[in-house]
C-alpha positions as CSV (number, residue, x, y, z in Angstrom):
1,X,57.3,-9.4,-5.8
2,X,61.2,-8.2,-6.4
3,X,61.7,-5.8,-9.1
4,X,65.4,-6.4,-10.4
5,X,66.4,-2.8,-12.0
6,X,69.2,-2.9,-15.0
7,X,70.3,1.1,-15.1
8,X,72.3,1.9,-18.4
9,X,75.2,3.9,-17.0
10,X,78.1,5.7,-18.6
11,X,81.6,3.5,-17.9
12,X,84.7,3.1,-18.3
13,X,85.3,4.9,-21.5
14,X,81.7,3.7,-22.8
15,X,78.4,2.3,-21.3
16,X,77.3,-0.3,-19.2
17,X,74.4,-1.8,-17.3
18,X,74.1,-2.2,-13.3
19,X,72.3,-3.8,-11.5
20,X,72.6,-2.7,-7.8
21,X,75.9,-2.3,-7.3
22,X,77.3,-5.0,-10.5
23,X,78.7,-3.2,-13.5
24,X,77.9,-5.6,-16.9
25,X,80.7,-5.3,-19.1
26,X,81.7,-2.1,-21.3
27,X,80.1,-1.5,-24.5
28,X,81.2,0.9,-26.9
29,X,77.8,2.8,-27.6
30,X,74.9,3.4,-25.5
31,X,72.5,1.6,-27.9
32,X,74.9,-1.7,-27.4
33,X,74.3,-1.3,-23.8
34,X,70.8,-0.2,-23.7
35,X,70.1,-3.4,-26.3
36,X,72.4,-6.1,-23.3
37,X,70.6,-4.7,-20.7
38,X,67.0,-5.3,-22.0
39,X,67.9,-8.7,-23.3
40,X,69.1,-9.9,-19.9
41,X,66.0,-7.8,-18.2
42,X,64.0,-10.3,-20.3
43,X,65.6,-13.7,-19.4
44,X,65.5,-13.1,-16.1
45,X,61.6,-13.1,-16.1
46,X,61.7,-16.4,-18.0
47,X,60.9,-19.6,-15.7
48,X,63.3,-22.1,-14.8
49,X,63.4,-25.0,-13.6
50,X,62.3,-26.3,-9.5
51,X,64.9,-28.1,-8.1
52,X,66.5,-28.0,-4.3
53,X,68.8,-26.0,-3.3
54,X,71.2,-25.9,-0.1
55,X,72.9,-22.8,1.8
56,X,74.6,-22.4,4.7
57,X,74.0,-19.0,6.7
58,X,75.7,-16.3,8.2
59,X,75.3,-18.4,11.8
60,X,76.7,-21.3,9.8
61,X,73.7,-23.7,10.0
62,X,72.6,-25.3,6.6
63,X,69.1,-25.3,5.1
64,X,67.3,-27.2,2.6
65,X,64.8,-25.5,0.4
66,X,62.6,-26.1,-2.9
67,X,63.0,-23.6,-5.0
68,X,60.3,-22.4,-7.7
69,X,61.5,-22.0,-11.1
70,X,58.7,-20.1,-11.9
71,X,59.0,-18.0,-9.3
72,X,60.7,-15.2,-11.7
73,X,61.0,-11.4,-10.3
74,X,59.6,-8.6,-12.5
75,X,62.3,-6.2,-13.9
76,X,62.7,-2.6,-15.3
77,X,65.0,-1.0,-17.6
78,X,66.1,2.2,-16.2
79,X,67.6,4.8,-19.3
80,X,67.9,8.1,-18.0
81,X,71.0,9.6,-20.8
């Protein structure tokens, strides 16, 4: 299973979250940040809904799939200032 990692960063004159390479918005004070990041770390473990989706590939062909709703990746708050 996927682990989704929000890292509370300095930015931008204040703090911020990323996750892989995508900055959250700036917050004034580390705490603010710290507090946005574990809120979103927690509702991405909550289940959704199963519906079907459809994508197009990199080859340009297009797929139908179901996907799981509860399917939900575990995640980790990463605080290391």
């Amino acid at each position: 299973m996927p682990i989704v990692r929000y890292e509370v960063v300095e930015h931008d004159g204040g703090w911020a979250y990323k996750v892989g390479d995508v900055l959250s918005e700036t917050f004034r004070s580390h705490e603010a940040a710290l507090k946005a990041a574990t809120s979103a770390a927690a509702r991405q473990t909550l289940a959704g809904n199963t519906d079907g989706i459809v994508y197009q590939d990199g080859d340009g062909r297009w797929h139908e799939e179901l996907a799981d709703g509860r399917d939900r990746p575990s995640t980790q708050v990463i605080d290391e200032s």
